[in-house]
N, C-alpha and C positions, 0 to 999 in steps of 0.2 A: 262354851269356853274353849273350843277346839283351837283357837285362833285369836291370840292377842290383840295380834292389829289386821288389818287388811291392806293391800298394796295390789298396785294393779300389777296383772300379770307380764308385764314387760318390765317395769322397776324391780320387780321380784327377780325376773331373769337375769337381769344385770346386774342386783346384789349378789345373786348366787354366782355367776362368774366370777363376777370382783372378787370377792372373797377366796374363794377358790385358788382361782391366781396370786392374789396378795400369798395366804399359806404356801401356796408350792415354792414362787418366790425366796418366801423367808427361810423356808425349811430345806431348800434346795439347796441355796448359796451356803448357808449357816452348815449345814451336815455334810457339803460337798469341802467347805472350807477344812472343817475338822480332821475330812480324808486325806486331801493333801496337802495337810500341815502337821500330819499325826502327829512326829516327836515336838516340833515345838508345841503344838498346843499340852499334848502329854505333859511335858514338862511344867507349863506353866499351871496345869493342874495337878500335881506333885507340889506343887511349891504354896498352891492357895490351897488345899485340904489335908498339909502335912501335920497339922494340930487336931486333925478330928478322926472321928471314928471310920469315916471314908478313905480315910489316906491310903490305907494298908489295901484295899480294892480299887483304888483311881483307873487304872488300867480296865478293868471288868465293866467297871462301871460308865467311863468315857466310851466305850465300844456302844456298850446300850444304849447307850445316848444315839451317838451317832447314827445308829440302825434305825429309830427311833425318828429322830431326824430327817434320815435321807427318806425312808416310808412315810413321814406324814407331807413331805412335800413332793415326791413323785406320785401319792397319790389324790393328793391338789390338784396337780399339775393335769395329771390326767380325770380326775374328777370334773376338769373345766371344760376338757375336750369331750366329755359325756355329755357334758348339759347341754355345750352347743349342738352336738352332733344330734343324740337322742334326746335330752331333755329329763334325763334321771339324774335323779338327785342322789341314790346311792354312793357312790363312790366319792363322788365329793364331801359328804358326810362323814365319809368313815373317816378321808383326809382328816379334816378338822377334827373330827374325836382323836384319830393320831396328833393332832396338832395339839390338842389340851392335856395329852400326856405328857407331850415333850415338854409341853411348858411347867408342867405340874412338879416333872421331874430335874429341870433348869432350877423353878424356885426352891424345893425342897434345896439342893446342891446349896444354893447362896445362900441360905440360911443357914444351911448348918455352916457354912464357913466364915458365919457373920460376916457377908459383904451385902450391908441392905441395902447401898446405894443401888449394886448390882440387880439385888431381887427386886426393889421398886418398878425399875425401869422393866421390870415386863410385866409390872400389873395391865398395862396398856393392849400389849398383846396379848393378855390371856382375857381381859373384857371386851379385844375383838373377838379372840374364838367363840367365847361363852355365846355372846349376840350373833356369831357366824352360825351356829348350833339352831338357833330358832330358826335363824333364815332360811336353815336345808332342811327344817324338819318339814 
């Protein structure tokens, strides 16, 4: 039972890059954006978690994220450049486990600030991590 499915080992290698890439991708642009847009984004999270118990830490909390963020996708990014180069799947791995924090920590956020529109839309990316997860194991 070590092994769900079987895939040949070249689809294998190109899911593993995909993936890879897709997270760095996402995580790059998404926690690069939040860098240099800190006060407006700040702001506009002051304004969507000023009813909840997060309000009063937005500031503490948006940092973590972001750290959170920029690490799960520079270590994608270079997780990809592993697998091509060496062919280890470590790092790419870890990316992605950074990558289902960030997400884990994204949806916790929109729910508590009941915006489920918001939290839906990443059920999507977080059941690519989850499947990205098998792929590197």
């Amino acid at each position: 039972m070590d092994q769900i499915f079987t895939f040949s080992s070249e689809a294998l290698f190109i899911a593993r890059v995909s993936v890879s890439v897709f997270f760095g991708i996402l995580f790059i642009q998404s926690g690069f954006d939040k860098v240099f847009n800190f006060r407006e984004n700040l702001s506009y999270l002051y304004d969507h978690f000023s009813k909840t118990f997060i309000g009063a830490a937005v500031p503490v909390v948006f940092i973590i994220i972001t750290v959170f963020e920029v690490l799960a996708g520079l270590t994608s990014a270079y997780g990809a450049v592993e697998l091509i180069i060496h062919k280890r799947t470590e790092v790419a791995l870890l990316g992605i486990e950074l990558s289902v924090l960030s997400l884990l920590f994204l949806f916790f956020g929109l729910r508590v600030a009941k915006d489920y529109p918001g939290a839906t839309s990443l059920v999507a990316y977080f059941s690519a991590s989850i499947i990205s997860l098998f792929i590197l194991a």
